[in-house]
N, C-alpha and C positions, 0 to 999 in steps of 0.2 A: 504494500500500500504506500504508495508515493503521491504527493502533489507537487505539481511545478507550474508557478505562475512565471509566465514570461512580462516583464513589464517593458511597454514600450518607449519609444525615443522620449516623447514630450508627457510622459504619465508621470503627473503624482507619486509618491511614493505610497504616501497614506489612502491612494484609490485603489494602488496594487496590494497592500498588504489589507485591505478590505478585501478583495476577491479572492484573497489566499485562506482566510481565517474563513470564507463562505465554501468554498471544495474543501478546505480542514475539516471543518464540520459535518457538512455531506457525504464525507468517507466514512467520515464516525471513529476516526483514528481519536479523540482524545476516549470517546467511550471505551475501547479495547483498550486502550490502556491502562483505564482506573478500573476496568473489569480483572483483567489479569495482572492489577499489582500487588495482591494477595490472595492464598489458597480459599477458596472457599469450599468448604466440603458438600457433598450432594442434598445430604439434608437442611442443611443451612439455606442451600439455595433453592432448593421448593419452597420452604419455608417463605423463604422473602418475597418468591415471585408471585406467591398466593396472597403474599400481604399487599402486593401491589396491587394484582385483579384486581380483590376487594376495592381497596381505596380507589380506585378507578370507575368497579359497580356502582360505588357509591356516590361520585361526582357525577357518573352521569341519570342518577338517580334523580339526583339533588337538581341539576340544574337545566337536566333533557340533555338532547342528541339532535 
């Protein structure tokens, strides 16, 4: 997973490093990384992902869809 923004002759710096930090994110490279910066065990990790459903169920309980 790589991005590479080419920035051109008369561009901004801060309009190129906007477009970087927008494919940074769309790769979802900071995600995988704070995913796999510590073990998490199997059970742990249903655990959390049903806690998340829920609180998900919940907001769009609360607020529709």
């Amino acid at each position: 997973m790589s991005v590479m923004v080419t920035v051109k002759r008369d561009e901004p710096f801060e309009k190129a490093l906007r477009r970087f930090k927008k494919k940074y994110e769309k790769a979802g490279i900071l995600k995988d990384v704070k995913k796999n910066s510590f073990y998490l065990k199997p059970s742990e990790d249903r655990r959390l992902r049903r806690a998340k459903a829920a609180k998900r169920s919940r907001q769009t309980r609360r607020y529709g869809s």
